[in-house]
C-alpha positions as CSV (number, residue, x, y, z in Angstrom):
1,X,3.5,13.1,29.2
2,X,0.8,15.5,28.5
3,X,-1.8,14.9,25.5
4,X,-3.3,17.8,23.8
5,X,-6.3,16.9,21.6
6,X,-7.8,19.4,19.1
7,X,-11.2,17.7,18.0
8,X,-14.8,18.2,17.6
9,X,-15.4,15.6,20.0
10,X,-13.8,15.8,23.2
11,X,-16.0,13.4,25.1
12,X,-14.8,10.9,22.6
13,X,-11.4,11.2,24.1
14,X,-12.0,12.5,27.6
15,X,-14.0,8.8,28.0
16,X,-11.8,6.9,26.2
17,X,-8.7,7.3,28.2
18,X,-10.4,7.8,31.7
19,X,-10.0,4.2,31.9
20,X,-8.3,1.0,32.4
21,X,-4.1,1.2,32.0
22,X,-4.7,5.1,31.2
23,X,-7.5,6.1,33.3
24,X,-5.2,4.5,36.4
25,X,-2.1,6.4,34.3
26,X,-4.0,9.9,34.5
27,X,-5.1,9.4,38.2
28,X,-1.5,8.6,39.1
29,X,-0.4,11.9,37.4
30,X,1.6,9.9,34.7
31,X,0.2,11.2,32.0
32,X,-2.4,14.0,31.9
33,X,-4.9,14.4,28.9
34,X,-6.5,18.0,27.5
35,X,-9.0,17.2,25.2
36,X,-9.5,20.8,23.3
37,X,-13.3,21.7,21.4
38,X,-12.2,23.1,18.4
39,X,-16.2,24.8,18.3
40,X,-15.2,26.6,21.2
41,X,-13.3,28.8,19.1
42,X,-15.8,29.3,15.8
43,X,-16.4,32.9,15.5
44,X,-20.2,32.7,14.8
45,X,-23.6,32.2,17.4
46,X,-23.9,28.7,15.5
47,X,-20.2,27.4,16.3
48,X,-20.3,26.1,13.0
49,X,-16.4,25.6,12.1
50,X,-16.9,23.9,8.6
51,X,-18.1,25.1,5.2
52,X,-18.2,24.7,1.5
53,X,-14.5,24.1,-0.8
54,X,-13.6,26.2,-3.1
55,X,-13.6,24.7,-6.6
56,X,-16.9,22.4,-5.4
57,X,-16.8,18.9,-4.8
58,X,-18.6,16.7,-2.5
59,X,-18.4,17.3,1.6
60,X,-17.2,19.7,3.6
61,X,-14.1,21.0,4.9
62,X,-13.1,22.5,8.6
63,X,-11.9,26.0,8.0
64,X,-8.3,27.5,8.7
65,X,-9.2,30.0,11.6
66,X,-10.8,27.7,14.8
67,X,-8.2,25.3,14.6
68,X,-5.9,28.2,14.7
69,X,-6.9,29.7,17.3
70,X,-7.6,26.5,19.0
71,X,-4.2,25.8,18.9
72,X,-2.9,28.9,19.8
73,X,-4.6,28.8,23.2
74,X,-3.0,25.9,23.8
75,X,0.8,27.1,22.9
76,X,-0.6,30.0,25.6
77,X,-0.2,27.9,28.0
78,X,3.7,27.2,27.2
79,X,4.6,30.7,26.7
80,X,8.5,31.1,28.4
81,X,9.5,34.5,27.9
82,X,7.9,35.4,25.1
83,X,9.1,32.5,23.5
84,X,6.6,29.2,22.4
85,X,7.7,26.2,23.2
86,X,8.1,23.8,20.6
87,X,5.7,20.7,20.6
88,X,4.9,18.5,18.2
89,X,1.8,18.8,16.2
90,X,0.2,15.7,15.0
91,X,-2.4,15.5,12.4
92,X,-4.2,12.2,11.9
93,X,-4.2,11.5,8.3
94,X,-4.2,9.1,5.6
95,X,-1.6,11.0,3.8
96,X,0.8,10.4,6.9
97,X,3.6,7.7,7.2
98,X,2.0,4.7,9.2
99,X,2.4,4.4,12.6
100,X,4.6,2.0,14.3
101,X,6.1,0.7,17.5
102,X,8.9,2.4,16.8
103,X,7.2,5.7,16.3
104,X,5.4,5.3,19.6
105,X,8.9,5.2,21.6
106,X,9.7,7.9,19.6
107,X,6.6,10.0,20.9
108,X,7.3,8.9,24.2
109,X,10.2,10.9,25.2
110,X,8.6,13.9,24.1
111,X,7.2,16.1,27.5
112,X,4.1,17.3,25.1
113,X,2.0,16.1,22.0
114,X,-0.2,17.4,20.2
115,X,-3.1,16.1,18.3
116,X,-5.0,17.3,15.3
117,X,-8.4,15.2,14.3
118,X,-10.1,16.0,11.4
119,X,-13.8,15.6,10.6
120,X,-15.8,16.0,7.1
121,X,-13.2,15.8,4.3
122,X,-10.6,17.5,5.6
123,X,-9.0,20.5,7.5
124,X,-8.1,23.8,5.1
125,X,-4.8,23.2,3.7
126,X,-3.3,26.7,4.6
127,X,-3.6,26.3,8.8
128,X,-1.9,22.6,7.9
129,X,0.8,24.3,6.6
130,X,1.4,26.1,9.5
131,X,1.3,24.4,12.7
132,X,1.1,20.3,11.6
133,X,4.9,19.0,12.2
134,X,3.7,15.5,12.0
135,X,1.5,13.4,9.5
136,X,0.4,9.9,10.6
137,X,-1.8,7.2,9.4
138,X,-2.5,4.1,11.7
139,X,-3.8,2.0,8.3
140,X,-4.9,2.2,4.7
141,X,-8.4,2.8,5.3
142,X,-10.6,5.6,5.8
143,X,-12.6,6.7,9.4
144,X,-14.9,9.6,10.6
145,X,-12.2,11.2,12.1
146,X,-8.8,11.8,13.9
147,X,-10.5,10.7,17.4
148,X,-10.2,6.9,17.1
149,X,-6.7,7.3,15.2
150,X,-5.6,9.6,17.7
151,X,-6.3,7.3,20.7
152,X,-4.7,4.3,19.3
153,X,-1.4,6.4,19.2
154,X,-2.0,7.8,22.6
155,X,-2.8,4.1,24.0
156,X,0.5,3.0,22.4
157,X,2.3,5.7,23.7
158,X,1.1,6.1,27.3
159,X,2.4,2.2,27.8
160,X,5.7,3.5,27.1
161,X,6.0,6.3,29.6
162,X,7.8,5.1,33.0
163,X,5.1,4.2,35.7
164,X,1.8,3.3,33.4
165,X,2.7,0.1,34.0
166,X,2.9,-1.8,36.5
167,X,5.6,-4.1,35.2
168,X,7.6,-2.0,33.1
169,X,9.5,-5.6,31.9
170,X,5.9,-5.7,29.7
171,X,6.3,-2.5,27.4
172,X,10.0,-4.1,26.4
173,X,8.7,-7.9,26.0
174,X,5.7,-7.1,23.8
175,X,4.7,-7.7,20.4
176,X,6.8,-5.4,18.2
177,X,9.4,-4.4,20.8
178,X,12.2,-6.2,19.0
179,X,10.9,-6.6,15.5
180,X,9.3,-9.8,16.7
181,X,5.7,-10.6,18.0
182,X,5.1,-12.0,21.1
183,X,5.2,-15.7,22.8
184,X,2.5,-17.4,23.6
185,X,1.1,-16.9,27.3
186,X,-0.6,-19.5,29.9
187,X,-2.0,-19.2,33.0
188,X,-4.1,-21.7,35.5
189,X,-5.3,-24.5,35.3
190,X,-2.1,-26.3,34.4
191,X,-4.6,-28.4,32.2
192,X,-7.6,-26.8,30.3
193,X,-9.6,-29.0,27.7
194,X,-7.5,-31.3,27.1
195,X,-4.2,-29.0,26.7
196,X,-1.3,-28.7,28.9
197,X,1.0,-25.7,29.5
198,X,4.5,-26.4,28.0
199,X,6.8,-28.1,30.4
200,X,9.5,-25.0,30.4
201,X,7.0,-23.2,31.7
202,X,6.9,-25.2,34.7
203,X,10.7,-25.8,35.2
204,X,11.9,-22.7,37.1
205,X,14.6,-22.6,34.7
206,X,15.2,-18.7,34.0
207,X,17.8,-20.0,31.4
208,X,15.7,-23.1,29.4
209,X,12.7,-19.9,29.9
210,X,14.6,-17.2,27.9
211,X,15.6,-20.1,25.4
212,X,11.7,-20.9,24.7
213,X,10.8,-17.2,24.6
214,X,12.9,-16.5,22.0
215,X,12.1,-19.3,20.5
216,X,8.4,-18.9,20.0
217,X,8.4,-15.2,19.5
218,X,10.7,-16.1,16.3
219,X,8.6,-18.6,15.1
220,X,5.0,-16.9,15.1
221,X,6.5,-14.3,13.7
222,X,8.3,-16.2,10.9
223,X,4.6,-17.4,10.6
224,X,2.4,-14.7,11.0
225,X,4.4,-11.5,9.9
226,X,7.6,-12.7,8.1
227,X,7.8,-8.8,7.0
228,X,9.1,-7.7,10.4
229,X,12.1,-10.2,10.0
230,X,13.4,-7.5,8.1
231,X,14.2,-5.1,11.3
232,X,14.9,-7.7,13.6
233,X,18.2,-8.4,15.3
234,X,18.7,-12.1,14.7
235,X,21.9,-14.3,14.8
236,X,23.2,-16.2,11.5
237,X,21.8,-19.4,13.7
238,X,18.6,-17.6,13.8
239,X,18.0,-16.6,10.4
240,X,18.4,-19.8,9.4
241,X,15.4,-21.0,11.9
242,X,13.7,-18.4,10.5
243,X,14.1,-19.3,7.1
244,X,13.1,-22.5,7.2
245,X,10.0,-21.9,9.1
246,X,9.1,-19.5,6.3
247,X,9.7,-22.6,3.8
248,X,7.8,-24.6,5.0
249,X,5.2,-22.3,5.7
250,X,5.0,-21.5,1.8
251,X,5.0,-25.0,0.9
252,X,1.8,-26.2,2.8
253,X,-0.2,-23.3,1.5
């Protein structure tokens, strides 16, 4: 997987995925990341890439030709015969359908992505139009820019590429994986203030194991996010455990 980033802040990006999971990730040549400054490509002495709307308003807007030409440097480098290769252009955006789990497995078995952050209020409409393929929010609020959003997706996605981690069991048992959040977790001591680890945990019973798993994952999320219910696979037993989690929840509120 490689990660193009198109920003105004590539040390933002460069730093931010130089370590932990990813930083080990880019070492091992899993997933290499090319954070892009769109100011290289300004065409004045200031390398000033923002200015003024049209029809006023308050802030300013990045204009049309740097992030062109920052992205065409970067389709350069996949010229085959003439021919661009296609990659997906992501701009990080409010407008953008919210990013999910399953949108993050989708991005993962693309070869290439790349990434468009914004700055000031906005990027000129017309350079949108013509290289964005993919709008994408991570929440209803606003930030400074497409940096932060950006490496939340890139975080998400780079877990999901074979060989970032270690245990590649963990990117299909996590939270979201199935519609469901995940179960509880314990480690040493066996005992800690007063609380002991749950009994399966100790039996070496892979079968009794899977049971509680399943178990637990259904019921926090029947308590914490009943809305993801609503893409899980769940049996007519399940549903009904479900269900009456979600009961009683509503009744002691």
């Amino acid at each position: 997987m490689n990660f193009h980033v198109m920003t105004l802040f590539p040390e933002m990006i460069e730093q931010a995925m130089a370590v932990s999971i990813t930083g080990r990730a880019v070492k091992a040549g899993h997933i290499s990341v090319n954070a892009v400054n769109i100011r290289d490509y300004a065409a004045n002495k200031h390398n000033r890439v923002d200015d003024y709307p049209y029809g006023g308003g308050a802030g300013m807007v990045m204009q049309a030709e740097p992030v062109y030409r920052c992205y065409q440097d970067i389709m350069e480098q996949y010229s085959e015969n003439g021919l661009p290769k296609k990659i997906k252009v992501i701009y990080l955006s409010p407008q953008g359908k919210v990013f999910s789990q399953r949108m993050a497995q989708e991005y993962a078995d693309e070869d290439d992505l790349i990434f468009l952050c914004g700055h000031y209020e906005g990027i000129d409409e017309r350079v949108l139009e013509e290289i964005v393929t993919d709008y994408v929010s991570i929440g209803d609020y606003v930030l400074t820019g497409g940096e932060l959003p950006a490496l939340v997706m890139m975080d998400a996605i780079s877990r999901l590429v074979p060989g970032v981690l270690n245990n590649n069991l963990s990117a299909q048992t996590e939270s979201f994986s199935e519609s469901l959040l995940e179960y509880p977790q314990y480690t040493r001591p066996e005992e800690w203030n007063g609380k002991k680890v749950p009994p399966v945990l100790l039996s070496g019973n892979h079968k009794l194991l899977a049971e509680w798993y399943r178990e637990q994952s259904l019921r926090r999320t029947a308590c914490c996010r009943p809305d993801l219910l609503e893409n899980a696979e769940l049996s007519q037993a399940e549903w009904a455990f479900v269900q009456e989690i979600i009961s009683k929840e509503g009744s002691d509120r």
